[in-house]
C-alpha positions in Angstrom: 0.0 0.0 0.0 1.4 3.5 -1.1 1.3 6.5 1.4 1.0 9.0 -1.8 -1.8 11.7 -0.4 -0.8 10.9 3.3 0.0 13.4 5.7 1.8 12.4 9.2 2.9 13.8 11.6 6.3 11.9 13.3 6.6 13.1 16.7 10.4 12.1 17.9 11.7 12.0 21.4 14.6 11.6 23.7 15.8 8.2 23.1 19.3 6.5 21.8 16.7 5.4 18.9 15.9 9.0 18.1 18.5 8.3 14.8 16.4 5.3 14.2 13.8 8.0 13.5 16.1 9.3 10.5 15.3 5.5 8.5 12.3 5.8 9.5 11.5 9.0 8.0 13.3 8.3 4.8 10.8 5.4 4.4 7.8 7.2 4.7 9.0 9.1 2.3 9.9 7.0 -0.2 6.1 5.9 0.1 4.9 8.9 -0.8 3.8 10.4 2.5 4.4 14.1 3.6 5.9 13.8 6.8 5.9 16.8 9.3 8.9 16.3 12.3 7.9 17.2 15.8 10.9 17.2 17.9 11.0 17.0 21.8 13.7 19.2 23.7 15.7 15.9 24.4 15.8 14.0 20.9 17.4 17.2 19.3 20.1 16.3 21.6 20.5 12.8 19.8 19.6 13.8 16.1 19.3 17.8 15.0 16.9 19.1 13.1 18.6 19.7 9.9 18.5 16.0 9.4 14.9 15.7 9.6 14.3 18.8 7.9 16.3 17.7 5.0 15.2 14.1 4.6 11.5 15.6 5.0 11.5 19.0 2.9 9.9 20.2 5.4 10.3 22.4 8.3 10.8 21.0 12.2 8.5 21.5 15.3 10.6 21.6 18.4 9.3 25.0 20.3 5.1 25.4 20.8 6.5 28.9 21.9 9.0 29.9 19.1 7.5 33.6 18.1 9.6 32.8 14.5 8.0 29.8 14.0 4.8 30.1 11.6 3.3 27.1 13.1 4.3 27.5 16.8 0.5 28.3 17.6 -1.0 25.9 14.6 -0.7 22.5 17.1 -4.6 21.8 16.4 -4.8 22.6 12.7 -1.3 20.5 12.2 -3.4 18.0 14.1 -6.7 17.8 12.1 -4.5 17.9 8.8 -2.9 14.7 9.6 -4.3 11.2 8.7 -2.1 9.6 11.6 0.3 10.7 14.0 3.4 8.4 14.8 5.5 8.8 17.7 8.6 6.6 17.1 10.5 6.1 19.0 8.4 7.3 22.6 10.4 7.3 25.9 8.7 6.1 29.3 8.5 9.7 30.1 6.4 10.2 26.7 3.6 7.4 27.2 3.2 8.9 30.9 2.2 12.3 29.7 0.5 10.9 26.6 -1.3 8.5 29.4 -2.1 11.6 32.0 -3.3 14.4 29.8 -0.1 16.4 29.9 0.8 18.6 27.7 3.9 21.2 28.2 5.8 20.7 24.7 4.4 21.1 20.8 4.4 17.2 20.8 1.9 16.5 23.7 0.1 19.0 23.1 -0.2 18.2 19.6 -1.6 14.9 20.8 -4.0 16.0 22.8 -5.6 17.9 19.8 -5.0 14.8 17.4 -8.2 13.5 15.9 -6.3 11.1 13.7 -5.6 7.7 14.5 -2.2 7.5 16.8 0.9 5.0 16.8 3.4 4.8 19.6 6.9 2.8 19.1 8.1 2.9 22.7 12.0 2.3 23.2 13.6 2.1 26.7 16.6 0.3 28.5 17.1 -1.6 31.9 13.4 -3.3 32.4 11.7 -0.2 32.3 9.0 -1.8 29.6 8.2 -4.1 32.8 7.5 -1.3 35.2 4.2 -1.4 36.9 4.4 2.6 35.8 4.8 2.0 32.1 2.4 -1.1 32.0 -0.4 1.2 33.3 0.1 4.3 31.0 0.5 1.7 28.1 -2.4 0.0 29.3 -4.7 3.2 29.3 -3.5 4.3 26.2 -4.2 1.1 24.5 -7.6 1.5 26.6 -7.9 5.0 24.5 -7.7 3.5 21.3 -3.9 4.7 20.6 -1.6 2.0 19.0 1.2 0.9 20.9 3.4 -1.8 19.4 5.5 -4.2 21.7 9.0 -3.4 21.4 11.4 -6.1 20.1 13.9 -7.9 22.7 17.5 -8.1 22.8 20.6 -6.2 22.9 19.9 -3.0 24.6 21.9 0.6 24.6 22.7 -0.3 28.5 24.7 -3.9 27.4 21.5 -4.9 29.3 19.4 -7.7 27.3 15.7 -7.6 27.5 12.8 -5.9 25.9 12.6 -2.4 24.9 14.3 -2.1 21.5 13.2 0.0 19.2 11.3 -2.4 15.9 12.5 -2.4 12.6 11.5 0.2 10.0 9.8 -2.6 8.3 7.1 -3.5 11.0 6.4 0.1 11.9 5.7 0.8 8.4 3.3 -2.8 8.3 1.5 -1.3 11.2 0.9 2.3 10.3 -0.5 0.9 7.2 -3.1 -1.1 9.1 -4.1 1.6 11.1 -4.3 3.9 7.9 -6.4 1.5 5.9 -8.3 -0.9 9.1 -10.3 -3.8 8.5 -13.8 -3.3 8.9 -15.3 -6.3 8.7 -17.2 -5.6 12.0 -19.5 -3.1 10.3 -23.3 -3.3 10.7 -22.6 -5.5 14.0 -23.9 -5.0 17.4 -21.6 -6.3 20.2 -22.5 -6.5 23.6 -19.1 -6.9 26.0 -19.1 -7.4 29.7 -16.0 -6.9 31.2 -14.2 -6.7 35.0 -15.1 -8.4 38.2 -18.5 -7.2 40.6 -18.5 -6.4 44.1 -21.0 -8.5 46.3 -21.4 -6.2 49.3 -21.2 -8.1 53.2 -21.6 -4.6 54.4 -21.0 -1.2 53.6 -17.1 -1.2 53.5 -16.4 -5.1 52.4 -17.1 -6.9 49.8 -16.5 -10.2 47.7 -14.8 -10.0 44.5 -11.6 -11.5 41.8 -8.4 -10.6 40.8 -10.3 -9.0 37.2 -8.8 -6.3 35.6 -10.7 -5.6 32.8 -8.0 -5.4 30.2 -9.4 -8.3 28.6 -12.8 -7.0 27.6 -12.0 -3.4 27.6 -9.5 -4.7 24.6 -12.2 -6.3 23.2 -14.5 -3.5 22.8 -11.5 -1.3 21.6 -10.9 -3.7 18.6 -14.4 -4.1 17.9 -15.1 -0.3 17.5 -11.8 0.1 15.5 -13.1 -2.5 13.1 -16.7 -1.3 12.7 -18.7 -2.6 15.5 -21.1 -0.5 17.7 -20.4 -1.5 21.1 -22.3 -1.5 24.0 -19.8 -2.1 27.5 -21.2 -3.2 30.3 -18.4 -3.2 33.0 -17.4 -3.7 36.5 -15.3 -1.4 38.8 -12.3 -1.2 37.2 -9.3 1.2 36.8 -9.6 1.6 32.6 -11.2 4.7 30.6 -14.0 3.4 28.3 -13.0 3.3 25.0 -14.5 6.4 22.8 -17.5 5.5 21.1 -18.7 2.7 22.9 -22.2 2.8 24.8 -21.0 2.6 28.6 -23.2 0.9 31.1 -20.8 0.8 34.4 -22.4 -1.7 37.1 -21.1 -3.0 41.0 -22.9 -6.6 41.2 -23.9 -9.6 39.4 -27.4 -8.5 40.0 -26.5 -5.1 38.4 -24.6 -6.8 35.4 -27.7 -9.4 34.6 -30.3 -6.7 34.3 -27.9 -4.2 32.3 -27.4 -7.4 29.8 -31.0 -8.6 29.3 -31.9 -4.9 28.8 -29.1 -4.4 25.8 -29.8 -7.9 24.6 -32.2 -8.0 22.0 -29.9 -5.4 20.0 -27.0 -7.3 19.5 -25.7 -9.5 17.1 -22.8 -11.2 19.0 -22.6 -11.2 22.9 -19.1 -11.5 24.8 -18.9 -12.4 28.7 -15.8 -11.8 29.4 -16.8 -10.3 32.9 -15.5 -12.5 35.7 -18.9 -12.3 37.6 -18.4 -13.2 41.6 -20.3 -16.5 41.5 -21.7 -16.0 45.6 -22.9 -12.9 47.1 -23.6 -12.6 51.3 -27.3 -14.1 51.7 -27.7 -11.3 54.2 -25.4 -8.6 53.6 -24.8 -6.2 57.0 -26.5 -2.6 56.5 -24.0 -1.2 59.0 -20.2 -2.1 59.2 -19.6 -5.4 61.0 -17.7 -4.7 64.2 -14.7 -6.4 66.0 -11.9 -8.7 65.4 -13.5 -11.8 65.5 -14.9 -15.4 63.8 -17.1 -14.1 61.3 -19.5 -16.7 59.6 -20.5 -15.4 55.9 -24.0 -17.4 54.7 -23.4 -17.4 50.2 -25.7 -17.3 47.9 -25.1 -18.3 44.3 -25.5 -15.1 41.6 -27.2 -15.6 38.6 -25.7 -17.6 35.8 -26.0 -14.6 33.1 -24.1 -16.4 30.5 -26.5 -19.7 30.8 -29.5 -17.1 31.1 -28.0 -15.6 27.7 -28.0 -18.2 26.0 -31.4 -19.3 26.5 -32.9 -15.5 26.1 -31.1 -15.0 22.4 -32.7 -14.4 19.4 -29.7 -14.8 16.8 -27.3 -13.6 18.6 -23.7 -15.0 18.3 -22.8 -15.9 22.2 -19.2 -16.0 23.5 -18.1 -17.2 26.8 -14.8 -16.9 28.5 -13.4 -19.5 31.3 -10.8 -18.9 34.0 -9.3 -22.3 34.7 -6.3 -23.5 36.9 -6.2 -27.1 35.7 -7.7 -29.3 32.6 -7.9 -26.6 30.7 -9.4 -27.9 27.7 -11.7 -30.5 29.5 -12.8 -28.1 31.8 -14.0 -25.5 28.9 -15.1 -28.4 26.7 -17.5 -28.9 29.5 -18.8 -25.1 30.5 -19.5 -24.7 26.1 -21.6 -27.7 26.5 -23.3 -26.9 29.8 -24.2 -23.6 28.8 -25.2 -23.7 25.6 -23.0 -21.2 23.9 -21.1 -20.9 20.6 -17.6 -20.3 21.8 -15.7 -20.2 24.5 -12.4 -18.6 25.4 -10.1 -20.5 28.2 -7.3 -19.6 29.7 -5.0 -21.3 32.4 -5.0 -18.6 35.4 -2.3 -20.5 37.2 0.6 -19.4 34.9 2.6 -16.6 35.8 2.1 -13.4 33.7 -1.1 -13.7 32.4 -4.8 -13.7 32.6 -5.9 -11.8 35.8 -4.2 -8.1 35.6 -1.8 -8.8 33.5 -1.3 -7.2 29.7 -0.9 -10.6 27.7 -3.0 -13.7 27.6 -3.0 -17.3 25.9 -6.0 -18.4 25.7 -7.8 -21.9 23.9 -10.7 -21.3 21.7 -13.7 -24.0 21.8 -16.6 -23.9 19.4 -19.8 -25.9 19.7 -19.1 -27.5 16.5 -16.1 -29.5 17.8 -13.5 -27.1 16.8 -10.4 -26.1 18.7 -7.9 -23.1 18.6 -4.6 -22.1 20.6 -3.8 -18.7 20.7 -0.1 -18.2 21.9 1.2 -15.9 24.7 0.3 -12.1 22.9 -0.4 -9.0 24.0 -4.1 -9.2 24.9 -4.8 -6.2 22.3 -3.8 -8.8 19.7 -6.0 -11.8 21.3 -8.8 -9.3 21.6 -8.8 -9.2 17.3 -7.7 -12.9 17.1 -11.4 -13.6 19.2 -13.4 -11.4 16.9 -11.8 -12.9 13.4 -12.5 -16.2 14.9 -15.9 -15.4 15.6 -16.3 -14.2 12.0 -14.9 -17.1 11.2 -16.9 -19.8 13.6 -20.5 -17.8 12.4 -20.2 -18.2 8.7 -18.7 -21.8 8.7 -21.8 -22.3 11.2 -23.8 -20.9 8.7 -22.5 -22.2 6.0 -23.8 -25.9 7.9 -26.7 -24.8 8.2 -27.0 -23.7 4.4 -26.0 -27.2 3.3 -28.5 -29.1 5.2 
């Protein structure tokens, strides 16, 4: 796919890979693109602006405040002009502003007023990728709808090995494209999504609940929207921003969760339960605190079984189920499809280190009610949230396709 008629912005910032930038650039132009340089304080101290401005043609951003600059106050026009805006390579300290809202240089605040689709390539030393820090702000970002692309392992600037490096040219390129020119094979669909864990109340300062981020379902309901979908969310309490453009429905309980679900229900054209719904609440929860240090005896109650009660309520709709299991896997899920009546399930294995519960990848199985099976490798869960929709594409029309036949 050319870039010819594409205008970018490439914001740049104060990283060893900041001369990686300078490739970079030359490729997008070789592909047509008009490429616009936004320089932070700190990557002109790597590469200078004369190299970008001569590989580009065009002139470079570094000061919002430069009174010689014509486009020192043009941040939000220089914004809506661009079809996508690619910051490559961005530091730990950029995805942290990016992720908070802060903007006290042209680049941030250039990406606060950026309409266009947005592509980070992160690039750090010493572990930092692994910080709880940096996994959040990616995590909201990603939550937000921006692109952020794993960075490749190896050989770092430090003589440290790990993961952080800055990708090759090639696979940034690959990636901007797809975000230039997405697949919308999701148009015209309806997707319901549950997502998070609930609180069961014992009394007014305690409750029962999971390990459930959200990540899983809030990824889901990004992906679907990029692709097309409308998306209703219906969610737990969780720590993620809604993704723009979805219909938000936030809820505490399983109680709250069933009736937000068989109110949006009718609507959709696939469902997806990937809430992790407590399965007891307190029989009698206290109206005031409980008191004391002492044995405390909790009478449960099972919560409704929404996914069951789904399943038996559709009209058409497409359901998908999700299963947290710590051993059997496969049996396990083979078993909970069949019990409740569903089209697909997605399992995981919740007792390996590094994903499922809170974490930022996943590897999941994927069970149809036609006897197929799927593994999913260890991925980011962005990437298993699109490999879950294609396969329900996928399942549907072979299912339909049966059906034809007979």
């Amino acid at each position: 796919m050319s870039l010819a008629g594409r205008e970018l912005i490439l914001g740049v910032t104060g990283s060893i890979a900041a001369y990686k930038a300078v490739y970079l650039l030359r490729e997008l132009t070789q592909l047509g693109a008009g490429v616009t340089v936004c320089l932070t304080e700190h990557a002109g101290e790597f590469v200078g602006p004369l190299t970008f401005r001569t590989l580009s043609g065009r002139p470079v951003l570094t000061d919002l405040f430069d009174p010689q600059s014509a486009d020192a106050v043009e941040h939000v026009a220089l914004a809506e002009r661009a079809h996508a805006v690619l910051v490559a390579p961005a530091t730990a300290n950029l995805l942290a502003k990016a992720a908070h809202g802060i903007a006290d240089d042209f680049l941030t605040t250039l990406l606060l007023a950026a309409r266009s689709p947005v592509l980070m390539v992160p690039a750090m030393d010493g572990g930092m990728w692994e910080h709880p820090a940096v996994v959040a702000n990616v995590a909201t970002l990603r939550a937000r709808g921006v692109t952020v692309l794993e960075p490749d392992a190896g050989a770092l600037a430090s003589g440290l090995s790990g993961k952080g490096r800055f990708p090759e040219p090639d696979a940034i390129v690959e990636a901007l494209r797809r975000l230039l020119a997405p697949v919308r094979d999701f148009a015209g669909e309806r997707l319901l999504i549950t997502a998070g864990p609930t609180r069961e109340p014992i009394d007014p300062v305690r409750y029962i609940s999971n390990r459930s981020s959200g990540k899983m379902g809030y990824g889901l309901a990004a992906a679907a929207l990029r692709r097309g979908a409308q998306v209703t969310l219906i969610a737990g309490p969780t720590q993620i921003t809604p993704p723009p453009g979805a219909v938000f429905v936030p809820v505490q309980t399983a109680e709250e969760m069933r009736e937000a679900v068989l109110q949006h229900l009718s609507s959709a054209t696939v469902v997806i339960k990937a809430a992790a719904v407590a399965d007891y609440r307190a029989k009698h929860p206290s109206a005031a605190k409980i008191k004391g240090k002492r044995d405390l005896t909790l009478e449960l109650t099972p919560n409704p079984d929404i996914l069951a009660e789904v399943a038996g309520r559709r009209t058409g709709a497409f359901v998908v189920g999700f299963a947290a299991e710590t051993h059997d896997v496969a049996a396990n899920a083979r078993a909970k499809l069949e019990a409740k009546g569903i089209d697909l399930l997605v399992a995981n294995d919740v007792s390996q280190r590094g994903i499922g519960f809170d974490a930022d990848e996943n590897e999941v199985l994927l069970l149809d009610r036609w006897g197929g099976t799927r593994a999913l490798p260890r991925m980011p869960k962005s990437a298993v949230a699109d490999a879950i929709l294609s396969h329900t594409l996928a399942v549907r029309a072979a299912a339909a396709t049966r059906k034809a036949v007979r």
